[in-house]
VOBA-752275 format. One line per 10 residues: number of its first residue (from 1); their letters; for each residue y, z, x of N, C-alpha, C. Coordinates in steps of 0.05 Angstrom, whole numbers, plus 5000, padded with zeros to 4 digits. Layout:
NUM	a	Y/Z/X/Y/Z/X/Y/Z/X; ...
//
This chain:
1	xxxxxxxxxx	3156/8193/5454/3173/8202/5476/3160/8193/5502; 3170/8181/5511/3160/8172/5532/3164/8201/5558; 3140/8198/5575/3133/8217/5597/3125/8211/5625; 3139/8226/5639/3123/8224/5671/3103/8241/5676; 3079/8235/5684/3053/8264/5688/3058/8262/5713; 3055/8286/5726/3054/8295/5763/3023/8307/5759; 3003/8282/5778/2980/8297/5777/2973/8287/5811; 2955/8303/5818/2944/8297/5848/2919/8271/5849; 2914/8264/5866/2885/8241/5866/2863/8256/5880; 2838/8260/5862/2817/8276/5879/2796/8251/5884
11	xxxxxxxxxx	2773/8271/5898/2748/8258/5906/2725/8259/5880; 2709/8260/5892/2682/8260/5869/2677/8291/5858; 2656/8300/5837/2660/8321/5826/2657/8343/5852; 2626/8339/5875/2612/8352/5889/2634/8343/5916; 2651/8331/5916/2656/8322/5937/2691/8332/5942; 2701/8351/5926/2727/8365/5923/2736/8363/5965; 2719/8385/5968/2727/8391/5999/2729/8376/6029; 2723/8346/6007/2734/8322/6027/2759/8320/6028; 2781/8329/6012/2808/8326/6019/2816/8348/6021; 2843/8339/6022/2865/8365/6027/2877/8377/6005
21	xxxxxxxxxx	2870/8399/6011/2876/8422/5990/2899/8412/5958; 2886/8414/5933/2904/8392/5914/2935/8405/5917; 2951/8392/5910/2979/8400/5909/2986/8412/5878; 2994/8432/5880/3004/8446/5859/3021/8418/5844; 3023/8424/5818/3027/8399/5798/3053/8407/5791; 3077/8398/5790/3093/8400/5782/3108/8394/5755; 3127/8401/5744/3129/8389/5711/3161/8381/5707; 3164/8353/5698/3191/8338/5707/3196/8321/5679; 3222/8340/5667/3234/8344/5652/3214/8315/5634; 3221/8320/5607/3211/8303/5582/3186/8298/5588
31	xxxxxxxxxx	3162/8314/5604/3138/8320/5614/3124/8335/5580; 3112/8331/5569/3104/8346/5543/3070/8352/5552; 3060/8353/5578/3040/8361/5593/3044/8398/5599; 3027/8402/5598/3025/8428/5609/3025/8437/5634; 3033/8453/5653/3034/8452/5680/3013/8465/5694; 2987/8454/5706/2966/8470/5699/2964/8473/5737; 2961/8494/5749/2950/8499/5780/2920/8492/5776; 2911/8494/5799/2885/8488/5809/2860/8504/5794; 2869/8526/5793/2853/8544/5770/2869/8556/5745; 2872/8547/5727/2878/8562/5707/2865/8567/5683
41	xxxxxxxxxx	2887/8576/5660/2865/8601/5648/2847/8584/5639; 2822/8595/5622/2806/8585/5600/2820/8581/5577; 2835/8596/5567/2852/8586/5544/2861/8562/5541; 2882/8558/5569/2896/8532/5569/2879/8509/5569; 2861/8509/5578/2833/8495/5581/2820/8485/5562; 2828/8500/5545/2804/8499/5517/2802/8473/5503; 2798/8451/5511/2814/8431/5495/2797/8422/5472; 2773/8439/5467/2764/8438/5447/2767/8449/5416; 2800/8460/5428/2821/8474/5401/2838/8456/5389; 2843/8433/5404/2857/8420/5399/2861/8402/5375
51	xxxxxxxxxx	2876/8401/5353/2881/8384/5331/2864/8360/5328; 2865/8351/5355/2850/8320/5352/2822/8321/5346; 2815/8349/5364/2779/8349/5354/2772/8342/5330; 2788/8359/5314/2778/8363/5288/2782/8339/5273; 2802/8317/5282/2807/8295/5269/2793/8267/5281; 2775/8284/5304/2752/8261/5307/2720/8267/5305; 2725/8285/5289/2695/8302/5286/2673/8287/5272; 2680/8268/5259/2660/8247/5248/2654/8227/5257; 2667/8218/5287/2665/8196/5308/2641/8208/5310; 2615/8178/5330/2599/8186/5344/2590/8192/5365
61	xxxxxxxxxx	2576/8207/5379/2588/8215/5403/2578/8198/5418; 2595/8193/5447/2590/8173/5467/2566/8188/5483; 2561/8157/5503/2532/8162/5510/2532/8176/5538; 2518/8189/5545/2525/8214/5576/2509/8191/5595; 2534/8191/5613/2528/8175/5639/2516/8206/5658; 2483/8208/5672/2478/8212/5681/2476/8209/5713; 2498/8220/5719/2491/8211/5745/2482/8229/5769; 2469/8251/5760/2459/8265/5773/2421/8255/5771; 2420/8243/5748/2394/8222/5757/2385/8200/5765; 2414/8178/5764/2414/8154/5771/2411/8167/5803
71	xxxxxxxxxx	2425/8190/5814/2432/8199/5842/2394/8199/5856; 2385/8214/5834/2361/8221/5840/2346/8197/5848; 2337/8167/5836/2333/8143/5837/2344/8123/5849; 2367/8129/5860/2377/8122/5886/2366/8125/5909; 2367/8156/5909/2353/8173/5940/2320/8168/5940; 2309/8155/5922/2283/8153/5925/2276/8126/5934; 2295/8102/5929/2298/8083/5931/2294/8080/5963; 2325/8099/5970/2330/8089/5994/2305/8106/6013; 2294/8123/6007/2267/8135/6016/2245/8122/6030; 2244/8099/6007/2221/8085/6005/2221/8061/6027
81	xxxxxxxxxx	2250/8060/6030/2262/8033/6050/2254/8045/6075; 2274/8072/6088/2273/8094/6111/2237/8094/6118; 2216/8096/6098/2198/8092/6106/2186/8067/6113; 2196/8049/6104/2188/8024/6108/2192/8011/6142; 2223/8022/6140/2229/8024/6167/2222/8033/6196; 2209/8057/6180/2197/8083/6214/2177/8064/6206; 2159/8057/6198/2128/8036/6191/2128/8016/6215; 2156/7998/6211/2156/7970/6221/2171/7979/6253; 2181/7990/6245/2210/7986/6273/2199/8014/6291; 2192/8034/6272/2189/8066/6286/2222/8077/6289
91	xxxxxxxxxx	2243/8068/6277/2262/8079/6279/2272/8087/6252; 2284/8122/6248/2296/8136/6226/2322/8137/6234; 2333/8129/6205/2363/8128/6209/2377/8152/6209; 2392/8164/6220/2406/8185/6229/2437/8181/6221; 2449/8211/6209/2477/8217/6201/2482/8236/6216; 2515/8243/6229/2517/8256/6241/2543/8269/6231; 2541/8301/6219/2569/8300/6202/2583/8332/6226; 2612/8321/6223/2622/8347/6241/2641/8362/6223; 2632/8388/6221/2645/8415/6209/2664/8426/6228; 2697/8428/6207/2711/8444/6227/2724/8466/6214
101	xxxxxxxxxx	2717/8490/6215/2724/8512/6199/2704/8519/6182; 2705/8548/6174/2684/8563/6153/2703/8559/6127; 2710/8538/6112/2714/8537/6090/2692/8538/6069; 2688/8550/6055/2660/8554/6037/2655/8527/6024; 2671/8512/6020/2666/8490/5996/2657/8466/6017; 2670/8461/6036/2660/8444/6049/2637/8453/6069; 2632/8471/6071/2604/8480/6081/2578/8480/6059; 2581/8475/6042/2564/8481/6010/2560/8450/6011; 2587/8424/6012/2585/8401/6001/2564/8397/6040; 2568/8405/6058/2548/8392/6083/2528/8396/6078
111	xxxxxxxxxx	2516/8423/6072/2491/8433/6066/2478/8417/6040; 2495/8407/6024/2479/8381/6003/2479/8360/6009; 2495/8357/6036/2483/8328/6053/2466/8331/6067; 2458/8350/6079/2434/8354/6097/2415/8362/6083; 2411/8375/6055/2380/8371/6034/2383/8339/6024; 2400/8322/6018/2399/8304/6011/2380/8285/6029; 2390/8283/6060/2377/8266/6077/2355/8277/6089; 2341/8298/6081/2324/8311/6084/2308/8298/6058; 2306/8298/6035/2295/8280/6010/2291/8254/6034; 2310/8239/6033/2313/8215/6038/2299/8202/6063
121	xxxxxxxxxx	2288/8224/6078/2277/8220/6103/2296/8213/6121; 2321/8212/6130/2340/8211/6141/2345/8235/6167; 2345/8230/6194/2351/8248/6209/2383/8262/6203; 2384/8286/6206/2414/8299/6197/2421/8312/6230; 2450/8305/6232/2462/8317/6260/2482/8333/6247; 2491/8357/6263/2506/8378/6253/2530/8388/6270; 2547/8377/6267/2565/8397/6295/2583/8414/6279; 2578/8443/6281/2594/8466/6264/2614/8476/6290; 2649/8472/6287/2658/8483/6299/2688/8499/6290; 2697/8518/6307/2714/8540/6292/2737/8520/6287
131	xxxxxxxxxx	2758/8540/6270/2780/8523/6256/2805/8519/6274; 2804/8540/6290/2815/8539/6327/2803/8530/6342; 2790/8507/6345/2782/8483/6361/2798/8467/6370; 2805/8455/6390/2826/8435/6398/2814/8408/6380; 2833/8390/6375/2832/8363/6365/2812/8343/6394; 2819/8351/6412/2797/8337/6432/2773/8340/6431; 2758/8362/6419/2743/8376/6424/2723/8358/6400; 2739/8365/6380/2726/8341/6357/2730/8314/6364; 2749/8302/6382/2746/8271/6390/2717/8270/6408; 2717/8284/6426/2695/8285/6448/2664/8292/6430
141	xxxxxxxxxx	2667/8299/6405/2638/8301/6396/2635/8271/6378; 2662/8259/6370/2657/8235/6356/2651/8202/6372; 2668/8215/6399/2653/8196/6421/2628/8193/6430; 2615/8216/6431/2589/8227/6436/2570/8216/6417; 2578/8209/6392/2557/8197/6368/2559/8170/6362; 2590/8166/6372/2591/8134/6376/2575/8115/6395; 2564/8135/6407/2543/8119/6435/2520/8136/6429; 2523/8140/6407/2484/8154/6414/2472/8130/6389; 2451/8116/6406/2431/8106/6389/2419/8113/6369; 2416/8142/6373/2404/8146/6347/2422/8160/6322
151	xxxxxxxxxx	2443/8157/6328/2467/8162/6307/2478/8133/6299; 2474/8135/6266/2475/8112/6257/2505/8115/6232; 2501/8142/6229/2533/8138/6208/2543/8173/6215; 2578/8165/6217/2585/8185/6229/2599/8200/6208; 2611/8220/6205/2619/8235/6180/2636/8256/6187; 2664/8260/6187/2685/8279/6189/2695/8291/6167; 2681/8308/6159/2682/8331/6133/2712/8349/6143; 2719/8335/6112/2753/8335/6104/2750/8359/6081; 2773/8384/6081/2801/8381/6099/2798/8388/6127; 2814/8372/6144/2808/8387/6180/2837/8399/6182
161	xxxxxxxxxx	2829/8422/6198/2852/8450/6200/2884/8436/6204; 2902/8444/6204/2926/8429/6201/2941/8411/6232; 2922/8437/6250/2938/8442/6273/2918/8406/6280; 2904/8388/6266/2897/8363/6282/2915/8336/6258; 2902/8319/6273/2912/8292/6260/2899/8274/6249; 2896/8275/6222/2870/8267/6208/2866/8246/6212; 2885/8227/6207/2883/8193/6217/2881/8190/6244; 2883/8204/6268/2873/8193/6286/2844/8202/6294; 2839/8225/6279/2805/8234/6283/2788/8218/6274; 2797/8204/6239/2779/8196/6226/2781/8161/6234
171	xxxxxxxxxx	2803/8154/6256/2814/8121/6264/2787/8121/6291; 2780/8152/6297/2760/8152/6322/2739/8146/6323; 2732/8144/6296/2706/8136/6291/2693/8115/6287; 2681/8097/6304/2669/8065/6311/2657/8061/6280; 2684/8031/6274/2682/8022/6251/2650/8023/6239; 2630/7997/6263/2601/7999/6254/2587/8030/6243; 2600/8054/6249/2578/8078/6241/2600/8097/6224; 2617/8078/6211/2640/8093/6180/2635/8088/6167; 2602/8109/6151/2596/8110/6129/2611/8112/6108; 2635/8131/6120/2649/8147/6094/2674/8117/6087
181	xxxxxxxxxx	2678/8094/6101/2685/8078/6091/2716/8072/6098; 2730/8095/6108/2756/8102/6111/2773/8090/6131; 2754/8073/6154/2768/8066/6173/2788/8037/6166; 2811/8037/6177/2832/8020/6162/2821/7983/6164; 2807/7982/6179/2791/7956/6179/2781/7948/6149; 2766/7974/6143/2736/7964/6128/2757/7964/6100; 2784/7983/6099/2803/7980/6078/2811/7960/6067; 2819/7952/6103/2831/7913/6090/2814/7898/6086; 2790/7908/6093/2775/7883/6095/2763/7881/6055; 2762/7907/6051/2753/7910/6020/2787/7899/6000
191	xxxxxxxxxx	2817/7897/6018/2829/7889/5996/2828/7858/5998; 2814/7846/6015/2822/7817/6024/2800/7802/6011; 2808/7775/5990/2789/7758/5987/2771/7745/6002; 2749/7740/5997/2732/7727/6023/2731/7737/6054; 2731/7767/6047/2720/7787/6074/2713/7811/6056; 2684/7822/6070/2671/7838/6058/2674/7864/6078; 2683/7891/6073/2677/7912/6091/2642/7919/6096; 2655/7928/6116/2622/7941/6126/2611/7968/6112; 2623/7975/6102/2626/8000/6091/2642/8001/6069; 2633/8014/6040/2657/8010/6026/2657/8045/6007
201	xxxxxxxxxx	2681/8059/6007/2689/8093/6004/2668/8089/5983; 2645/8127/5986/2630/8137/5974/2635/8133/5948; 2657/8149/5946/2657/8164/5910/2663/8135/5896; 2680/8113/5906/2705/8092/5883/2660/8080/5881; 2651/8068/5912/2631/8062/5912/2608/8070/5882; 2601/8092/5883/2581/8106/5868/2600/8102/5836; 2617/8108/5835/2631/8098/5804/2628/8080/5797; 2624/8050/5809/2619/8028/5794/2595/8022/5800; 2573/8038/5819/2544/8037/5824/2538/8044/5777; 2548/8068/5784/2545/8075/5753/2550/8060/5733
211	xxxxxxxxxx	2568/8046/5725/2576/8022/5722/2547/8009/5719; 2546/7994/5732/2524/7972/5737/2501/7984/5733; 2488/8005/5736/2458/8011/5736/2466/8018/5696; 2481/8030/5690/2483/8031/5657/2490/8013/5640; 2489/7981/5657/2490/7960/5643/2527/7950/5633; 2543/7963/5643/2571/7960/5632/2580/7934/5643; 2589/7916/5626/2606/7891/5635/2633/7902/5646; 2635/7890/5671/2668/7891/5680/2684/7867/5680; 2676/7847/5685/2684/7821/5688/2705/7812/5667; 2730/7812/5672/2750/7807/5642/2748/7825/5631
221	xxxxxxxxxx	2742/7858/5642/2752/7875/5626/2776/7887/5631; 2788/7902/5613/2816/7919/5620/2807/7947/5630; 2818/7950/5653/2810/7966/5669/2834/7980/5677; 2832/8019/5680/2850/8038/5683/2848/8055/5704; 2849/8056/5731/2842/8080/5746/2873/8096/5758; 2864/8130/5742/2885/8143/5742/2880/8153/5772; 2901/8152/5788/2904/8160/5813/2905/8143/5835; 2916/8142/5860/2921/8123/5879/2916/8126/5905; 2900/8145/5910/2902/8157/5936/2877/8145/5960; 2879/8145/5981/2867/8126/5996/2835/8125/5987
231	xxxxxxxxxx	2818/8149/5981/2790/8157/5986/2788/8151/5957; 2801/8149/5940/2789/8145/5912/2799/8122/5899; 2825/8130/5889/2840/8112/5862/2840/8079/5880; 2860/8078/5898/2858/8058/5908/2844/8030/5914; 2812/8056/5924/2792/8034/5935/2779/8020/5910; 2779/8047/5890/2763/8041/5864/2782/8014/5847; 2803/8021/5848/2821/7990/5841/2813/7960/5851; 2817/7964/5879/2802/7942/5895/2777/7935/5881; 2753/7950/5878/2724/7950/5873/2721/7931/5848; 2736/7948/5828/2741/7934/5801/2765/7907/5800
241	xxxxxxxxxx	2775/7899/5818/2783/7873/5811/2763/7855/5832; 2749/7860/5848/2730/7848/5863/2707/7838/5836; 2706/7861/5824/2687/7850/5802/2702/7835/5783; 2729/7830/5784/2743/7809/5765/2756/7820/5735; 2756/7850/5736/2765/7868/5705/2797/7855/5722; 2817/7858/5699/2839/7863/5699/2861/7893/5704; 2872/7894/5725/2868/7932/5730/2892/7942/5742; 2893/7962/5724/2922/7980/5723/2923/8006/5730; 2934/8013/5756/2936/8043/5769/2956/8055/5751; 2954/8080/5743/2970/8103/5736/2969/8118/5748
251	xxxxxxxxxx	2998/8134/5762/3001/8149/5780/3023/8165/5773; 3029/8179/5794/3053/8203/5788/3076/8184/5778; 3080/8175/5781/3116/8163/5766/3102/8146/5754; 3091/8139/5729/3084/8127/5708/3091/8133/5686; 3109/8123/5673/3128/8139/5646/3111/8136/5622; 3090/8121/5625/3072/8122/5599/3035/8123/5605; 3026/8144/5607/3004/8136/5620/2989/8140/5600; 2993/8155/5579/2974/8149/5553/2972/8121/5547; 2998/8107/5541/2998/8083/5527/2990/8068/5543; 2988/8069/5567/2969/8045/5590/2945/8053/5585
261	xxxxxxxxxx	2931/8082/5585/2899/8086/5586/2899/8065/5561; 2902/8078/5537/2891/8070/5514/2881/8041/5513; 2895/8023/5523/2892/8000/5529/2863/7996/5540; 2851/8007/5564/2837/8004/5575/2798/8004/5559; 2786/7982/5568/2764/7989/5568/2742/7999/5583; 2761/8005/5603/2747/8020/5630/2762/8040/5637; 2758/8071/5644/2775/8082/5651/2770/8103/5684; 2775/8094/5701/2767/8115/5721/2783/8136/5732; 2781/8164/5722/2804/8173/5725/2806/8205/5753; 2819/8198/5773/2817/8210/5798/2847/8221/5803
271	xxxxxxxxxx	2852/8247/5780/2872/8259/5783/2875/8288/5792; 2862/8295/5788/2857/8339/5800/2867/8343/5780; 2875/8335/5754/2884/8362/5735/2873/8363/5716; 2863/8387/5705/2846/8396/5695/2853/8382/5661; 2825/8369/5651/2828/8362/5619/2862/8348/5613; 2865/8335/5634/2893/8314/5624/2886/8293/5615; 2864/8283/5606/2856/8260/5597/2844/8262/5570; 2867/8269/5546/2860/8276/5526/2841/8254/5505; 2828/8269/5481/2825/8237/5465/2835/8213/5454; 2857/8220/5452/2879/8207/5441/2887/8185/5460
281	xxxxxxxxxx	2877/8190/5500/2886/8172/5507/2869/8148/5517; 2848/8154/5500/2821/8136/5505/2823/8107/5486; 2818/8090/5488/2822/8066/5471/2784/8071/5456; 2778/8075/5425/2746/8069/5421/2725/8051/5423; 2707/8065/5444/2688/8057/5451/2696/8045/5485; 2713/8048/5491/2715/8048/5526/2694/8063/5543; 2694/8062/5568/2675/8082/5582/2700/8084/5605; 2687/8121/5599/2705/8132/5616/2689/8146/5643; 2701/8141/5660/2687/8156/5689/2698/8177/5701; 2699/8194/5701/2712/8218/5711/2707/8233/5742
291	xxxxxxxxxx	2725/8224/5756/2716/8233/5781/2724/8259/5790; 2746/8272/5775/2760/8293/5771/2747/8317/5778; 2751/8341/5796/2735/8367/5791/2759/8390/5793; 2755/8416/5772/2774/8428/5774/2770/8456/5765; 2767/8483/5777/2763/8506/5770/2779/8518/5738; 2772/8524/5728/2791/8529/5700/2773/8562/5697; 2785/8583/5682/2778/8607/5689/2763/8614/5660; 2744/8623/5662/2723/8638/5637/2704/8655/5652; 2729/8675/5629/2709/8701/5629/2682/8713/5621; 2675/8693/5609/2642/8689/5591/2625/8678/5624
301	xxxxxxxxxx	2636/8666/5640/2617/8655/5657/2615/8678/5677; 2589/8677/5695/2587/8698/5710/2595/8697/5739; 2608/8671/5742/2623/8665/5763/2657/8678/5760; 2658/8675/5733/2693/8682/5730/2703/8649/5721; 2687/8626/5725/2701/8607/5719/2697/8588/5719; 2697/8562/5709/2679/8541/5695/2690/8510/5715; 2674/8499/5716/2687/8470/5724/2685/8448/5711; 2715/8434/5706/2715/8413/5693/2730/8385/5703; 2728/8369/5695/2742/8347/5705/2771/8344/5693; 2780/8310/5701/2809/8300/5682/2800/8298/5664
311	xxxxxxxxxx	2779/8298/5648/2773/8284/5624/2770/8315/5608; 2784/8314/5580/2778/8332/5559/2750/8326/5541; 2730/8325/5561/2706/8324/5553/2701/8323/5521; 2703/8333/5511/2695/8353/5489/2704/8335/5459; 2740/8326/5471/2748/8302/5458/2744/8274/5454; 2735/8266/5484/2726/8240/5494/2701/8232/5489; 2689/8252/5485/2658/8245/5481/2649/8234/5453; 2677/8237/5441/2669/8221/5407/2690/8208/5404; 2699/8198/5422/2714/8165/5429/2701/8146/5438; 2700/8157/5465/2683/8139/5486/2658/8129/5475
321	xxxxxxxxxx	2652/8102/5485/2627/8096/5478/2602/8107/5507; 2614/8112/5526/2597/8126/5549/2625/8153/5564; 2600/8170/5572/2623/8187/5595/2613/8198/5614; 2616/8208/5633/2611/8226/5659/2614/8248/5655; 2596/8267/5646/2607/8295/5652/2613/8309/5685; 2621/8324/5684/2632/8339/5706/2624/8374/5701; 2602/8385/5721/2597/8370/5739/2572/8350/5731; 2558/8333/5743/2535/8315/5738/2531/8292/5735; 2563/8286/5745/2568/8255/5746/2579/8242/5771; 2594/8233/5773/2601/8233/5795/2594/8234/5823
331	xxxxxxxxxx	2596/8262/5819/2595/8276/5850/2565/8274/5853; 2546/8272/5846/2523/8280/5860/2516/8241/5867; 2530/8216/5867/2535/8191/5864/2545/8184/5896; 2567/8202/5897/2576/8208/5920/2559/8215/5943; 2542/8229/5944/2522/8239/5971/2496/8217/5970; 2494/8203/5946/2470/8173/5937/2482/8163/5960; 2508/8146/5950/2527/8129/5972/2525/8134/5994; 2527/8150/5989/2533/8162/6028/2506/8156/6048; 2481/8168/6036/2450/8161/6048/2458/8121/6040; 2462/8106/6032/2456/8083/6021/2477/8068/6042
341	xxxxxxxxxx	2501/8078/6043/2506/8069/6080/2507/8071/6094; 2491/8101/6107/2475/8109/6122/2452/8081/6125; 2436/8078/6103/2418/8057/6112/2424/8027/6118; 2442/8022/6105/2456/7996/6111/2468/8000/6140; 2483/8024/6146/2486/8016/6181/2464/8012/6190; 2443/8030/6192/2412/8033/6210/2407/7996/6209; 2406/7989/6186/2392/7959/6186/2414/7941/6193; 2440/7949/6209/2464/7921/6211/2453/7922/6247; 2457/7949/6252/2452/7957/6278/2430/7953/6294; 2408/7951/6279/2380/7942/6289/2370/7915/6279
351	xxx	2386/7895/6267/2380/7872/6253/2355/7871/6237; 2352/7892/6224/2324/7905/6201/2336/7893/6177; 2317/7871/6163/2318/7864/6137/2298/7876/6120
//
């Protein structure tokens, strides 16, 4: 029976409260998906009940893409450079990220950018301001970092309150110091042959960092990324035909998106809904990347409730020949990236090789 899935496009696991709030998922007729909100139960969740487990229980299990250590070996990397730098030049590269509103999640994801560049030896700038702030108020602090020397990558921690205009806050920010990659230049310049962006988006970035540091061929491979949305699915499409895979978006009006994954020997999947990426729709021995993060509710946990990605872990992991868990993949890839063009501005800006 063929099906349409309605799913949202997220960010990285750690990096949820860069966008805007996911959209409730809707369910459209000959849909044989479950209709799952942003948190739902543990039951529905469970996808380790599912028929298929048991009929892949003698598969072997795929190999765990770590990327909460590759993250770690990143940041030490770029450490070692940052020092190399204050050595020769006497200059530390500096990030400057602006908070608008006490949203808990995106105050949690700043505060792991500022221990991160704190590891990294990286100066951290902070502008915390209320969620009734005028939109000028945040242009006049992004102007302010655009001309400071010692602000080297600028950072507008997404979602911003309704009452502003995200594309012209985040269009404010001087292409040279858009770490986060987003500015519509460095877009085209990443879809256009023979022009390289200056910057290329964190999370799609750190997914095929993973990729490559775990040895995966892309080149002439069949390649799947579920979702389309500017900060993820999109860029990550671009990334992977830059590397030459062959590559197919699935998105909300896709009438078969099992029978396109399966295909795939790459799968990156950047949808917000929780465990939609069953075993069944894995082709064996693919690697799957999961950028997905999603509250699902258990009462056994002492939070009240567990986080998981698109990927039905549990199933995929004795398909796949590699996977990402969530959280510990992904997202902690995401804040690597972010210090890593952090340092690449510092050295475009001061002509430091």
């Amino acid at each position: 029976m063929a099906a349409s899935t309605i799913f949202t496009d997220c960010p990285a696991s750690t990096a949820a409260a860069r966008l805007r709030p996911m959209m409730r998922f809707s369910l459209r007729r000959a849909n044989p998906f479950l209709q799952l909100p942003r948190r739902v139960s543990f039951a529905a969740c469970q996808c380790n009940s599912s028929p298929i487990s048991a009929a892949m229980g003698t598969e072997s299990m795929a190999k765990v893409i770590d990327g909460k250590s590759v993250a770690k070996q990143i940041t030490e990397e770029i450490a070692a450079e940052v020092s190399r730098m204050k050595e020769t030049i006497g200059v530390v590269p500096g990030l400057a990220v602006i908070l608008v509103g006490d949203r808990r999640d995106s105050a949690t994801y700043v505060r792991n950018k500022k221990k991160a560049c704190k590891t990294a030896g990286i100066n951290s700038f902070e502008v915390n301001l209320p969620a009734d702030s005028p939109e000028e108020e945040v242009l006049d602090h992004i102007s302010r970092f655009n001309d400071d020397p010692s602000v080297h990558g600028i950072l507008v921690q997404l979602p911003l309150p309704s009452h502003m205009a995200e594309q012209k806050v985040l269009n404010a920010v001087g292409i040279e110091k858009d770490v986060d990659g987003f500015h519509p230049l460095n877009i085209g310049r990443l879809a256009m042959r023979g022009r390289d962006p200056l910057f290329v988006p964190c999370t799609p970035k750190g997914c095929i960092e993973l990729l490559h540091r775990y040895g995966v061929e892309i080149k002439g491979k069949q390649a799947v990324v579920i979702g389309r949305s500017n900060i993820v699915g999109m860029p990550a499409a671009l990334l992977l035909q830059r590397e030459d895979a062959t590559v197919t978006i699935v998105h909300s009006r896709t009438t078969n998106p099992e029978e396109i994954t399966r295909q795939a020997d790459i799968v990156i999947s950047a949808a917000g809904k929780a465990n939609m990426v069953r075993g069944s729709w894995i082709k064996p021995g693919a690697v799957v990347i999961d950028v997905g993060i999603n509250s699902v509710e258990d009462p056994e946990n002492p939070r009240g409730y567990r986080l998981v990605g698109d990927v039905c872990y549990e199933e995929v992991i004795k398909v796949a020949s590699a996977v990402t868990p969530v959280p510990g993949g992904v997202g902690p890839m995401t804040i690597a990236m972010l210090l890593s063009n952090t340092l690449t501005s510092t050295k475009r800006l001061l002509n430091f090789n």
